[in-house]
KEGUMAR-350922 format. One record per atom (N, C-alpha, C): x, y, z; residue in three letters. Coordinates in steps of 0.05 Angstrom, whole numbers, plus 32768, in hexadecimal, padded with zeros to 4 digits. Layout:
XYZALA...
This chain:
7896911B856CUNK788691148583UNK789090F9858EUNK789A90FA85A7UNK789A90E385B8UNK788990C885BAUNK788C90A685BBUNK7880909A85B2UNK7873909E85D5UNK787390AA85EEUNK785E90A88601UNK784E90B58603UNK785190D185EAUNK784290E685E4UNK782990DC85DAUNK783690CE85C7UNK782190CD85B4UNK781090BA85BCUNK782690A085CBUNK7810908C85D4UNK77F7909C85E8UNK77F990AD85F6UNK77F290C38609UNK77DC90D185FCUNK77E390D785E3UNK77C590E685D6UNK77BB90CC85CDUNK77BD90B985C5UNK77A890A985B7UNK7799909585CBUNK77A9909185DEUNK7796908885FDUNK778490A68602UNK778C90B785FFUNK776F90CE8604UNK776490D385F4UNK776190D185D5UNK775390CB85C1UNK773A90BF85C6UNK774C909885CCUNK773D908685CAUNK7724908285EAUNK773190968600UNK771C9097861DUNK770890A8860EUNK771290C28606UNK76FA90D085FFUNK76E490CA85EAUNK76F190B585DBUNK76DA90AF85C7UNK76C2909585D4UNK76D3908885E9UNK76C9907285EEUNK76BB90728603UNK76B7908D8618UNK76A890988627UNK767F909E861DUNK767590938636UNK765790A08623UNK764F90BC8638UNK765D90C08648UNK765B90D98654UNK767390F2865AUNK766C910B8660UNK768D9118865DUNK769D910F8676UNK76B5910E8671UNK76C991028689UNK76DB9124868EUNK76D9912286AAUNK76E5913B86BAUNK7701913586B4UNK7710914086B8UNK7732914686AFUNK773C913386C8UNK772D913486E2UNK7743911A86F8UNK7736910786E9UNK772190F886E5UNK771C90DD86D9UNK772E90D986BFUNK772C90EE86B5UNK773C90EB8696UNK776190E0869EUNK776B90F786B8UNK777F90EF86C5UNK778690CB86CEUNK777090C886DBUNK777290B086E3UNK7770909486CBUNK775D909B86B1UNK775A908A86A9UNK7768908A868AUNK7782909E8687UNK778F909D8672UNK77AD90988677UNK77BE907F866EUNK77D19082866EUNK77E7908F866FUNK77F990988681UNK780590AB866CUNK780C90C5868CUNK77F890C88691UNK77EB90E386A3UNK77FA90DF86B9UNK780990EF86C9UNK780D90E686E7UNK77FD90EF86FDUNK77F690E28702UNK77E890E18717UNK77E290F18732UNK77FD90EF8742UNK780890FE8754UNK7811911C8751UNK78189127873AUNK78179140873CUNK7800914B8728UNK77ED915E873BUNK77E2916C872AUNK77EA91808719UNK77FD9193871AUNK780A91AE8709UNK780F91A086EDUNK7823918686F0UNK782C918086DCUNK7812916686CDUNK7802916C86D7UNK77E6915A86C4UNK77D8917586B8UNK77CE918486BDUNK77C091A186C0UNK77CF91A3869FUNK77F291A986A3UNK77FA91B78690UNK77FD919A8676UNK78079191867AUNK77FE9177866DUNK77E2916C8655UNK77D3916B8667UNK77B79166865AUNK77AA917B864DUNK77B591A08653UNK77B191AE8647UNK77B891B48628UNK77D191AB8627UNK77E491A68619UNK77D991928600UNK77D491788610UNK77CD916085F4UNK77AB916C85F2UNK7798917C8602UNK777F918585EDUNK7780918F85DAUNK779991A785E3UNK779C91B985CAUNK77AD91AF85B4UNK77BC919D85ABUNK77BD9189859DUNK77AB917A8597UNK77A291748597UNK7787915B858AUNK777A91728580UNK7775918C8586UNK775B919B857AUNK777091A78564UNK778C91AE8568UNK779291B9854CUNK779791A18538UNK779A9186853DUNK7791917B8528UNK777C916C851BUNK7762917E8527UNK774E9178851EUNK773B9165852CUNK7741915E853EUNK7731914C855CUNK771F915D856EUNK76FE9158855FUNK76EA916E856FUNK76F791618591UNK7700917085A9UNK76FD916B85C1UNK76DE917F85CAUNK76CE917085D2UNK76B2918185E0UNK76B9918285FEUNK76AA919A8609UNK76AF91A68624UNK769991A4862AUNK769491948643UNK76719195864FUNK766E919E8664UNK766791B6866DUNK766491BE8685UNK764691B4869DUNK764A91A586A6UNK762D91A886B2UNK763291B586CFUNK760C91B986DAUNK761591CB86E8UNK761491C58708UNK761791A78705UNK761591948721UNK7632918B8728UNK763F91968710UNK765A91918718UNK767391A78717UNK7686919C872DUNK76A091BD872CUNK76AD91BF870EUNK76B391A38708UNK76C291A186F0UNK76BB919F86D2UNK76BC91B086C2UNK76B891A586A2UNK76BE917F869DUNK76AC917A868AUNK76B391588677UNK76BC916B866DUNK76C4914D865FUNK76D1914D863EUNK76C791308638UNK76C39133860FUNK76C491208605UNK76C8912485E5UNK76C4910885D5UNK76C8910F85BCUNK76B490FE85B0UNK76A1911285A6UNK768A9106859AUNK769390F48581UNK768690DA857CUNK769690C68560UNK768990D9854BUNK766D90DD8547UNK766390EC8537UNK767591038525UNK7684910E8535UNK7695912D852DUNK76B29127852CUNK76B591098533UNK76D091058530UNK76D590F4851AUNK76C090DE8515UNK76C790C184FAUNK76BE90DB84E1UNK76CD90CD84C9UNK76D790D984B2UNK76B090CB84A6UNK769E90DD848BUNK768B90CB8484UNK76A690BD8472UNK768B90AD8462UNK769B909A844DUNK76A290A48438UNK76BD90988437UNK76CB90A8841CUNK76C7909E83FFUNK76BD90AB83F3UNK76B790A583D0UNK76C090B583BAUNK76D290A683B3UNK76D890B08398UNK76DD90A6837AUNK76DA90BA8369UNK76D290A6834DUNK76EA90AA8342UNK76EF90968327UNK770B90898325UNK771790A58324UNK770F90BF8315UNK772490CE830CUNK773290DC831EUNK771B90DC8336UNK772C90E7834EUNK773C90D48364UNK773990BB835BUNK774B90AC8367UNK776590A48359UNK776090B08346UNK777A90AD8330UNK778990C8833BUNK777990E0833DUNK778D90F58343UNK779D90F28360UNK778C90EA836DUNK779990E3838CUNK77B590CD838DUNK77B190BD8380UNK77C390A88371UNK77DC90B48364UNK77DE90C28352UNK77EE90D7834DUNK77FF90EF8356UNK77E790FC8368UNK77FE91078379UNK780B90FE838EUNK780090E6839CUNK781690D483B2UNK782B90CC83A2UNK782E90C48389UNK783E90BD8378UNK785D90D48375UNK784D90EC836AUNK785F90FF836DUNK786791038383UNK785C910583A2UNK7874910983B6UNK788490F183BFUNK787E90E383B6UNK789190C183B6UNK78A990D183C9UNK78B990DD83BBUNK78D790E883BFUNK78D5910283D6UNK78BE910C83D3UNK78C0912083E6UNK78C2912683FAUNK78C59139840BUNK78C2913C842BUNK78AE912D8429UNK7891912E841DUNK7879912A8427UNK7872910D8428UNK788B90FF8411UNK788390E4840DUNK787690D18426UNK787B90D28447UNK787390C58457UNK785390C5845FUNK784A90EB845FUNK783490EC8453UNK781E90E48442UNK782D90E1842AUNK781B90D88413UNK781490C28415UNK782E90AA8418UNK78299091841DUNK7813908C8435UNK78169093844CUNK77FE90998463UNK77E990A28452UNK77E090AB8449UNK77CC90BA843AUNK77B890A38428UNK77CA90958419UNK77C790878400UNK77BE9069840DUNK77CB90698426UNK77C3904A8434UNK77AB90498437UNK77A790648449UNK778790658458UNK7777905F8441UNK7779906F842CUNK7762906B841CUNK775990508410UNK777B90408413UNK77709027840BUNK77669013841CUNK776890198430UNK77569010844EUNK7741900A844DUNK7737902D8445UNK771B9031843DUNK770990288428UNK772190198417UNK7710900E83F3UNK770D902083E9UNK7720903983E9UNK7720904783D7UNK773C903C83B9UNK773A903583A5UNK7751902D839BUNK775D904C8388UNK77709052838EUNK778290698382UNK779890618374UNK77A190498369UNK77B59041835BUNK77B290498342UNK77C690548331UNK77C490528316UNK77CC9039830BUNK77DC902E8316UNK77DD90148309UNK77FC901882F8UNK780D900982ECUNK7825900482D9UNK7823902582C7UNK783E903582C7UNK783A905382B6UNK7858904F82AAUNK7865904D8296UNK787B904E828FUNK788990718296UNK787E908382A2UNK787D909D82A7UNK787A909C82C9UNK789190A982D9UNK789390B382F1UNK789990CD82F8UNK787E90DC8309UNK788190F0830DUNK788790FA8325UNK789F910E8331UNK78AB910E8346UNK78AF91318350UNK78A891328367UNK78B291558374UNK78C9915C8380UNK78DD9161837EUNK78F7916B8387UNK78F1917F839BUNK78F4917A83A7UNK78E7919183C3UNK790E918C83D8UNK7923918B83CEUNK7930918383DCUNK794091A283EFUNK792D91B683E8UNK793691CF83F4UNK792E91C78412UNK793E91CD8427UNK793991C88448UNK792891D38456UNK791D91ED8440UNK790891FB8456UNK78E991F78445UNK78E891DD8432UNK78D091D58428UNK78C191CF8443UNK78C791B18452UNK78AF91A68465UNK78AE91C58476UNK78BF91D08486UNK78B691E1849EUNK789E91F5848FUNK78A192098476UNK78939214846BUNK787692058466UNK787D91E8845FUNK785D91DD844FUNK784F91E3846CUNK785D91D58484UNK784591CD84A0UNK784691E884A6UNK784F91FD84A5UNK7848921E84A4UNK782F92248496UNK7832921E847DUNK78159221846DUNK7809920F8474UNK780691F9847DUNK77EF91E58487UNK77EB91EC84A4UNK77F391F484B4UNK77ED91FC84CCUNK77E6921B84CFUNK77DF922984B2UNK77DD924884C0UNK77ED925F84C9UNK780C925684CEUNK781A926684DBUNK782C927384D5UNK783C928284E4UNK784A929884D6UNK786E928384DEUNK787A928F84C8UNK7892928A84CBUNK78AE92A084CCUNK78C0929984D9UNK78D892B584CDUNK78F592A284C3UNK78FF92A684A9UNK791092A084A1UNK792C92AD8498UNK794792AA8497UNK795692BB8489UNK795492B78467UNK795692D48460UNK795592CE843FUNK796E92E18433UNK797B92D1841CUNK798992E5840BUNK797B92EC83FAUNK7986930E83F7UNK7982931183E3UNK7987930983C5UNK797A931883ACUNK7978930B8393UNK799F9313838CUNK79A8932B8396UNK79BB93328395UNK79D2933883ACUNK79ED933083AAUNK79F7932D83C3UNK79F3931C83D8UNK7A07931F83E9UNK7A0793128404UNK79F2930D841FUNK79E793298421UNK79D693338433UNK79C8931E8438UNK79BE931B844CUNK79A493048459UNK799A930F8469UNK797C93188469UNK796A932A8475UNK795393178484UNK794E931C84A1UNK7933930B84ACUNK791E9311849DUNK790A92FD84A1UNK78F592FB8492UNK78DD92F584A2UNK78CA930B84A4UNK78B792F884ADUNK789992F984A2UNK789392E2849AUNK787B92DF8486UNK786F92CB8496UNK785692D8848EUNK783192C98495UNK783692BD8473UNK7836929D846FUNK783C928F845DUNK781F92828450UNK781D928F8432UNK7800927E842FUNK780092698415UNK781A9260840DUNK781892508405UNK782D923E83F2UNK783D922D83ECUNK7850922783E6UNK784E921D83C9UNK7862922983B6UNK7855922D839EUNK78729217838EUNK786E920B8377UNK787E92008361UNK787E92128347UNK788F921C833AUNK788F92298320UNK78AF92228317UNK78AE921382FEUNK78C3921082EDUNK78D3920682FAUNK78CF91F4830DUNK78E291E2831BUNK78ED91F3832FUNK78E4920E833DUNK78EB92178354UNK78CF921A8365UNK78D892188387UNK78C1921A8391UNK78C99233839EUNK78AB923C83A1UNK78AC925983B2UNK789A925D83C2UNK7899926A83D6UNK7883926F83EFUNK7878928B83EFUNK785D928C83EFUNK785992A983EEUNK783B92B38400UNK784492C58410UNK783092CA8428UNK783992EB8428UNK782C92ED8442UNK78329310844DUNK784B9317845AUNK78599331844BUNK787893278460UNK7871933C8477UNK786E9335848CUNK786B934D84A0UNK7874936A84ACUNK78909366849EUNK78A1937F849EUNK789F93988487UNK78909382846EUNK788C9392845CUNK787493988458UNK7864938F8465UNK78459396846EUNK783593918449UNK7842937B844AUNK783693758420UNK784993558420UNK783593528408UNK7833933A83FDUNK784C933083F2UNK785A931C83F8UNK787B932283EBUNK787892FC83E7UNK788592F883D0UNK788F92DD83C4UNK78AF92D883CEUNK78B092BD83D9UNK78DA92BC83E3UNK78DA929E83D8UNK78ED92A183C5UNK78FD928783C3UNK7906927083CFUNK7902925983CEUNK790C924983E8UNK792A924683E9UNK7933924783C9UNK7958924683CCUNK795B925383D2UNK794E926C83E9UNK7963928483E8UNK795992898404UNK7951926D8412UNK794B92788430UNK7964926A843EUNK796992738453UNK79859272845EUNK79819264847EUNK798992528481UNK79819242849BUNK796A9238849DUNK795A924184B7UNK7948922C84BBUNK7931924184BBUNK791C923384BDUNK7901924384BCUNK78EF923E84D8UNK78EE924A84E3UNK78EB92528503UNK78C792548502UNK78B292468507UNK7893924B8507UNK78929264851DUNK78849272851CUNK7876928F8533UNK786092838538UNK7858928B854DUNK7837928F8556UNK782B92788557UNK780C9277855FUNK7801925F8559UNK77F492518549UNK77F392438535UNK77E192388522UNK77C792478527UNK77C892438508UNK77B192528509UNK77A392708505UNK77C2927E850DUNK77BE929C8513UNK77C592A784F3UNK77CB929084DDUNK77CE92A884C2UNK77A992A384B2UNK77A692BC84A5UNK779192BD8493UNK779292B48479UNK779392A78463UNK779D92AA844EUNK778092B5843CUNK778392D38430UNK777592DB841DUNK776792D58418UNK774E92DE840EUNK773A92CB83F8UNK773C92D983D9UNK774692B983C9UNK774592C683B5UNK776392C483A8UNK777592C183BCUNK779592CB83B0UNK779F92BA839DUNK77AA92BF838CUNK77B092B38375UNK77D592A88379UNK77D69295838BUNK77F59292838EUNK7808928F8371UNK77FD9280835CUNK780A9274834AUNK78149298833BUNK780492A38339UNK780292BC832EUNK781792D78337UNK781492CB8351UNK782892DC835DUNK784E92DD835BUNK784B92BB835AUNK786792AC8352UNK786892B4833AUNK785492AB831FUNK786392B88303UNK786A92D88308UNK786192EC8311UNK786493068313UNK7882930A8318UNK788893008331UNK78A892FA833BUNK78B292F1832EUNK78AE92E78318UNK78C892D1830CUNK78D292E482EFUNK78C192F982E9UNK78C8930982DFUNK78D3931C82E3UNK78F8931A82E2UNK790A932882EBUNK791A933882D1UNK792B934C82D5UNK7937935882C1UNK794E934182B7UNK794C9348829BUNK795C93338292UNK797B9340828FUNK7993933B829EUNK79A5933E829CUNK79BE93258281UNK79DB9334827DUNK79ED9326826AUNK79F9931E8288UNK7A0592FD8284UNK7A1692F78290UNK7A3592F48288UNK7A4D92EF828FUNK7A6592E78274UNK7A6892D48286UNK7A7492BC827DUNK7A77929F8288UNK7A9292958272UNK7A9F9293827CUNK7AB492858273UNK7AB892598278UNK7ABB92518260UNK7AB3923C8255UNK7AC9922D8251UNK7AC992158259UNK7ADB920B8250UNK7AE291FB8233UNK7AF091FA8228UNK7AEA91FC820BUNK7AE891D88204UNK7AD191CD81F4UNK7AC691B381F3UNK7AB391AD820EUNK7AAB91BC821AUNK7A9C91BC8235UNK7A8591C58238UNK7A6C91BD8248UNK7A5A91CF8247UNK7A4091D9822CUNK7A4391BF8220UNK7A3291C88208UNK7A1E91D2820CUNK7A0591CB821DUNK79F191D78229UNK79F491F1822CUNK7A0291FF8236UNK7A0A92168239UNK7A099226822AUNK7A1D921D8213UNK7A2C922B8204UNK7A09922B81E3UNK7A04921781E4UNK79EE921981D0UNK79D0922D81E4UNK79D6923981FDUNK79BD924F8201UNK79C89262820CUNK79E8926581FDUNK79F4927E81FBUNK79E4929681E4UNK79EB92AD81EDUNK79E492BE81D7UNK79F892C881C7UNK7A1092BE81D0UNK7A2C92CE81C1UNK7A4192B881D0UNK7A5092A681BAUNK7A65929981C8UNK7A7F929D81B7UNK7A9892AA81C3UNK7AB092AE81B2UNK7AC692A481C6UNK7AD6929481B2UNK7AF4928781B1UNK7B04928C81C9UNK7B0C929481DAUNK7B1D92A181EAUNK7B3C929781ECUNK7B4792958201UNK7B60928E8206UNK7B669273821BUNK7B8392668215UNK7B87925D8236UNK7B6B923E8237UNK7B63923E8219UNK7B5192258220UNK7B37922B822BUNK7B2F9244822FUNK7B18924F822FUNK7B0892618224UNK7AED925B821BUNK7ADE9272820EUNK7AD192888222UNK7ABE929A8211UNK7AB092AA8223UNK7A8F92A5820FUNK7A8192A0822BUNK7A6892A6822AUNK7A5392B9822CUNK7A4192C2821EUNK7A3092DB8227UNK7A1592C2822FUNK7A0692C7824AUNK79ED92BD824FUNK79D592CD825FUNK79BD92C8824BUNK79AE92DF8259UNK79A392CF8271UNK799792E6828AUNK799592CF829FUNK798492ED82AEUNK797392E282C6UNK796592F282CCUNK796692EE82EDUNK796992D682F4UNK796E92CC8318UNK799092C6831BUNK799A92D58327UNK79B692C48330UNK79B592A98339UNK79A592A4834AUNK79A2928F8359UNK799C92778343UNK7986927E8334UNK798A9261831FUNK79A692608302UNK79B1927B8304UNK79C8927382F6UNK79E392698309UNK79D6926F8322UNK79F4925F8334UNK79F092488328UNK79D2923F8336UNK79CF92178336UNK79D7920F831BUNK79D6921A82FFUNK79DB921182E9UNK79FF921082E8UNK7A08922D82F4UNK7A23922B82E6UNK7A37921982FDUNK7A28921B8319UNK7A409205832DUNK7A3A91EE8329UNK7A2291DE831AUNK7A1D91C28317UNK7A3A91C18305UNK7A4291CF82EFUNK7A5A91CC82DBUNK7A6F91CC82E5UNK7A6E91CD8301UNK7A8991C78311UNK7AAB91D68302UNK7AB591D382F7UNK7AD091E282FAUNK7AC991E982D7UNK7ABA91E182C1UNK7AC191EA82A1UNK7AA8920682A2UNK7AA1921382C0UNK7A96922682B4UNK7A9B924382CBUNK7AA4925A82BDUNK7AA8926E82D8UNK7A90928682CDUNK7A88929082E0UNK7A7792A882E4UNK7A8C92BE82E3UNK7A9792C982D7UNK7AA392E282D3UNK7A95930282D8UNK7A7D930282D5UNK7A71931882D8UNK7A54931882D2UNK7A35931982DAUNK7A3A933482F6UNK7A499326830BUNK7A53933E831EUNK7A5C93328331UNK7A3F9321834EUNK7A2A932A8346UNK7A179317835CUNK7A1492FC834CUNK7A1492FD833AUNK7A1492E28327UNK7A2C92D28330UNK7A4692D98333UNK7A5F92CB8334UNK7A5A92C58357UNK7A4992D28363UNK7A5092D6838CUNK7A3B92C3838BUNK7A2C92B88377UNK7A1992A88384UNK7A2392858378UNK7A3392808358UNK7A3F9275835CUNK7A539268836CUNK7A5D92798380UNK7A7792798393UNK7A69926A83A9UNK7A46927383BAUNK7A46927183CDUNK7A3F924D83CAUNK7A33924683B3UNK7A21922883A5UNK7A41922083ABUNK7A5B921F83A2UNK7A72921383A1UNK7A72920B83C3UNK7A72922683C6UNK7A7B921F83E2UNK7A69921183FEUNK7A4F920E83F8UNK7A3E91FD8403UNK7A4291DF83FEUNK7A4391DC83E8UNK7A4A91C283D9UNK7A6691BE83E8UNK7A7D91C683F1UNK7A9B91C383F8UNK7A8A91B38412UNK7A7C91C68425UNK7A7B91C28440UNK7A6791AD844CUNK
């Protein structure tokens, strides 16, 4: 958002709250920064524009019709707009404290910190105080923020996704209800619309950008749905043998949650590894950079190839 935008909504914020009667849309024209004056089309579309903003983030705007006049007020009652007073007892100011902590690093960190101030504004204190222990969220997948303000706004998104196997990348479009963490991967899981059912997608395996549909607001999310539940379900995949060839003195990690490791040739061994996602045995075997090859399955070795080749570019 533009800094005349914004200056633009908070001069109409601050008329409508500071009004003791409703103000017609030319007075509002006249007495808000921002507005031009001289053309009406482009005020009309304009002011239409920043109401419906302020009300999707939560700014009662009231409509007063009376009937001595052509035009609707507007105003913003303080009553329905100031926050009551905020109270909380230590343990929940400890938890609040904690999780600003954890998105320190995150997309969300700018958030949290915003978050964490206000409260101390307010005399709310949320510090834990000195922890020899730091706790942090890796959210460094690209389509974390667009997906979170998807689930915080209601709306539907369409994304490209690979599949678990192969090359293929299929559109996606899901009513998103909620963005999930399990075992150090995050996953998003809502309604996919093509498949007219409930489907879980990986975030490492969304492909470009994530495009919002429609308008806030327009998704339902279930009552009742058990997101965490849905993610363990998915993560229970068939367990396939991988062969990985090793470089020999290399790779101990590896080689100790092998299920079969023998001698080979040429300075390299062979590995047997059980594994159930290609995608998290790429990230394990391309972090090993050149002492480890994917030999077989072949979607196991294509998903290695593509982690190399992102990393090149």
């Amino acid at each position: 958002m533009s800094r005349r935008k914004t200056e633009r909504l908070l001069n109409l914020v601050i008329c409508l709250l500071a009004t003791h009667r409703p103000l017609s849309a030319e007075q509002i024209r006249h007495a808000v920064p921002g507005y031009d004056p001289d053309n009406d089309e482009a005020f009309q579309r304009m002011f239409e524009r920043d109401k419906n903003e302020l009300r999707e983030i939560g700014i009662p705007i009231e409509v007063h019709k009376d009937p001595w006049e052509e035009d609707p007020g507007y105003r913003i009652v303080r009553q329905a707009y100031e926050l009551p007073e905020i109270t909380l007892e230590h343990d929940e100011a400890a938890v609040i404290g904690l999780a600003a902590q954890v998105w320190q690093r995150a997309s969300l960190a700018e958030a949290a910190s915003g978050a964490l101030l206000k409260l101390r504004a307010g005399g709310v204190r949320a510090d834990l105080g000195p922890s020899p222990l730091e706790l942090r969220v890796d959210t460094r997948d690209p389509s974390f923020p667009p997906l979170w303000e998807a689930v915080r706004d209601r709306r539907a998104v369409t994304f490209g996704y690979r599949r678990a196997a192969g090359e293929s990348v299929l559109t996606r479009v899901v009513e998103p209800w909620g963005v999930v963490s399990r075992r150090g991967r995050w996953y998003v899981v809502g309604h996919d619309r093509d498949r007219g059912a409930a489907r879980v997608f990986r975030l490492s395996r969304i492909v470009g950008e994530v495009t919002p549909l429609g308008r806030p607001g327009s998704v339902t999310v279930p009552e009742g749905v058990d997101l965490r539940s849905m993610v363990g379900y998915q993560e229970m995949g068939v367990e396939r043998v991988a062969l990985i060839r090793v470089r020999q003195g290399t790779c101990l990690g590896l080689r100790h949650a092998a299920q079969a490791l023998r001698t080979g040739a040429d300075g390299w061994d062979e590995a047997e590894l059980t594994f159930s996602d290609p995608e998290w045995l790429a990230g394990w075997i391309a972090s090993l950079g050149s002492d480890a090859v994917v030999v077989d399955p072949p979607d196991a070795r294509e998903a290695v190839i593509r982690r190399l080749k992102g990393a090149l570019q």
